[in-house]
N, C-alpha and C positions, 0 to 999 in steps of 0.2 A: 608258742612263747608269748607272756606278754608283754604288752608294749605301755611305755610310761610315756604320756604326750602331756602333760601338766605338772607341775608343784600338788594338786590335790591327788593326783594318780600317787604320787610318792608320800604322803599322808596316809597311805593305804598299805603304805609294805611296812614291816614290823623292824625298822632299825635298832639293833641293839640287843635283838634276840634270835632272831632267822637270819640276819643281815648285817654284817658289823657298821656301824653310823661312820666310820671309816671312807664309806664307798661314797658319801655326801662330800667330802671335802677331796677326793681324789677327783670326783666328778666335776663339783667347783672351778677347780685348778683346768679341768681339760675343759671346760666352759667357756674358759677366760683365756685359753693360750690361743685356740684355734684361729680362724678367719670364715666369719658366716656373711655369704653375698646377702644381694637382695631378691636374690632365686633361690635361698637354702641352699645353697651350697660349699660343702664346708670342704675349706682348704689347710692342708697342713701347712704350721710353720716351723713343723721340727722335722728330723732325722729319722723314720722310725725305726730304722735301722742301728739304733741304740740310745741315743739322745731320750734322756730320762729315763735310762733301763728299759726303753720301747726294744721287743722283737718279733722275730718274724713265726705265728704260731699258725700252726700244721692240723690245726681239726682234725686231731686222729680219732677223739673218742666221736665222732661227729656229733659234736654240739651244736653248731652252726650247720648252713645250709652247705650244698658244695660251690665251691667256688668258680666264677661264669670265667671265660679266657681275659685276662685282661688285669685282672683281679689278684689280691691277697689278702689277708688276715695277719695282723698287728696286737701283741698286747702290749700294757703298760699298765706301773704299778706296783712292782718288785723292789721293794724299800731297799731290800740289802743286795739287789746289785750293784756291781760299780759301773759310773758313768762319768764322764767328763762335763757333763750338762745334768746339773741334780736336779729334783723336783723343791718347791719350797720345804722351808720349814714349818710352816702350819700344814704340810702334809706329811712329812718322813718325822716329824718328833711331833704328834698330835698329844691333846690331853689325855691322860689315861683314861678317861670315860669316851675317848674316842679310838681307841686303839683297837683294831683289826684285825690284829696278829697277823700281819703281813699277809692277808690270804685275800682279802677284795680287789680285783682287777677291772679296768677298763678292754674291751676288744675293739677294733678298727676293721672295718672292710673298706680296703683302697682300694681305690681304680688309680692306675697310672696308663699315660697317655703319653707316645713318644712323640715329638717333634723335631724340627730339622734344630731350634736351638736348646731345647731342654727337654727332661722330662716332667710332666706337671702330673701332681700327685690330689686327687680328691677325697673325701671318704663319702661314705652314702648311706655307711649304716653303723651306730654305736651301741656297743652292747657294756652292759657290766656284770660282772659275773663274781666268783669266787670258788677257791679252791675248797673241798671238801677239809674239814678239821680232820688234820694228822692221817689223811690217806691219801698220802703223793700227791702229783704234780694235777689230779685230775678236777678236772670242774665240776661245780655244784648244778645240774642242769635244771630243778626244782625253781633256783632262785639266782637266774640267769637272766634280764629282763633287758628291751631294744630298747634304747632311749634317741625321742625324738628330735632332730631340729628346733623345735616349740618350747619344749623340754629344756633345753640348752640355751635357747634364749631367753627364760624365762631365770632360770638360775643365774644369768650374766646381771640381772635385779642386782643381786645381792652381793654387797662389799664383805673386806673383813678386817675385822677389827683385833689389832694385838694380837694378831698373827694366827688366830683363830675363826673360825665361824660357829655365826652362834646356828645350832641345827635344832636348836624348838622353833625360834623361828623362820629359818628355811621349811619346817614339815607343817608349822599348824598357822603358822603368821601373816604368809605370803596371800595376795589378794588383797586383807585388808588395807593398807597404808604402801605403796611400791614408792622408791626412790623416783621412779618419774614423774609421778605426781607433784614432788617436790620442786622439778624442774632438775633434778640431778642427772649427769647426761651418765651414759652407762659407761663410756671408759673414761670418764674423767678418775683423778687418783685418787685413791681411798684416804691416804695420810691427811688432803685438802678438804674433803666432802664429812657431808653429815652423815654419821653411821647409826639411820636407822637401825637395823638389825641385832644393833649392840646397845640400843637406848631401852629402857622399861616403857610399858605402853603407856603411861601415866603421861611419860615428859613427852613419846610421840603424838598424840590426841593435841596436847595445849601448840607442838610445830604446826600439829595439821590445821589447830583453830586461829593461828595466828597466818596459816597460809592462807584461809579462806578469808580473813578478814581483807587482806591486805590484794589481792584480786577483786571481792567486793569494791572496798575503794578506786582501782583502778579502774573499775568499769564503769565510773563515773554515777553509784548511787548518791544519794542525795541526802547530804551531810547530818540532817534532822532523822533521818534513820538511823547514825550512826549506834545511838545508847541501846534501842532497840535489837540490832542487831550484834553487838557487843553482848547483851543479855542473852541471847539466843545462844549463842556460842559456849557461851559461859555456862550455861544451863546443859548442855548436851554435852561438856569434858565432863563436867560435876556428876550427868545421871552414868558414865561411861565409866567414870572411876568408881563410883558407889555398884555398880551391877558387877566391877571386875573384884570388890573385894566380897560380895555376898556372895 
């Protein structure tokens, strides 16, 4: 099975033709719900026991590995079950050009752990998958792929804007320009922050030239460079937009 540990790994899978671009904005959502330590280890904070149409899935066609003592398998995903805890709306009413046909799923391998006061629930491995078009409930094992910790953290990058994401540049944009460079903290709100993602590259190059000006300054260069290096700046949005329209 492969494994997707980067944003460039997911440049490489054919959204929107083998894969419904669907599975980017489900994945988004379980990016940003979860809890990741500073040991990779990801904590649930939902139910999966139904909370978001999450349930309990039986590897019968053995897609997945089998499962160690301790252990279960979780999907999520299923627009049209009912749940008393929905998924958002830029996931269960996406744009038509991101519509799925309810068939892209999330998998969860939990570990739960009992203790004298709770039970504490981890997961260790993320898979996304989809069900075969119009042949039952069974999975697509071709285009079934683990997604990593790194992966997951790397996707928490990216806000969304008007209740969408923009997914050209979640697949081909990511690396160059990231919100942290910006100084944008990753769970700060999206409604408050600058939504790269959803800006044209034009007006992010002139944020990213006024960030570098303005750190320049702070680092205390010396003010008779300033026109020089304002030239410089200027010179390198100007050659950025002219190479992005030829």
């Amino acid at each position: 099975m492969r494994m997707l540990n980067s944003i460039n790994d997911l440049k490489r899978i054919n959204f929107g033709q083998s894969v419904p671009k669907h599975s980017l904005l489900l994945l988004h959502w379980f990016a940003n719900e979860v809890d990741i330590d500073r040991n990779n280890v990801i904590r649930l904070t939902f139910n999966p026991n139904g909370d978001y149409g999450s349930h309990h899935y039986r590897n019968v066609e053995r897609l997945l590995d089998p499962l160690p003592h301790g252990y279960q398998y979780y999907t999520i995903g299923n627009l049209n079950q009912w749940t008393s805890v929905r998924l958002p709306n830029y996931v269960t009413r996406p744009r038509t050009e991101h519509d799925g046909g309810n068939r892209d799923r999330i998998i969860l391998r939990v570990r739960e752990q009992n203790t004298d006061q709770q039970i504490l629930q981890s997961i260790d491995q993320v898979f996304i998958t989809q069900h075969y078009g119009n042949l039952g409930t069974a999975y697509d094992r071709t285009h079934t792929y683990e997604i990593t910790t790194n992966l997951l953290r790397e996707i928490r990058e990216f806000s969304v804007g008007q209740n969408q994401l923009s997914l050209r540049y979640l697949r081909e944009h990511f690396g160059k320009v990231k919100l942290s460079i910006l100084g944008q903290s990753q769970n700060q709100n999206t409604t408050s922050s600058v939504n790269l993602i959803m800006l044209p590259p034009i007006t992010t190059l002139i944020q990213l030239g006024l960030f570098v000006y303005k750190k320049i300054v702070k680092l205390g260069v010396k003010s008779s460079n300033y026109p020089f290096i304002s030239l410089l700046i200027y010179w390198l949005i100007m050659f950025s937009i002219n190479q992005s329209i030829t």
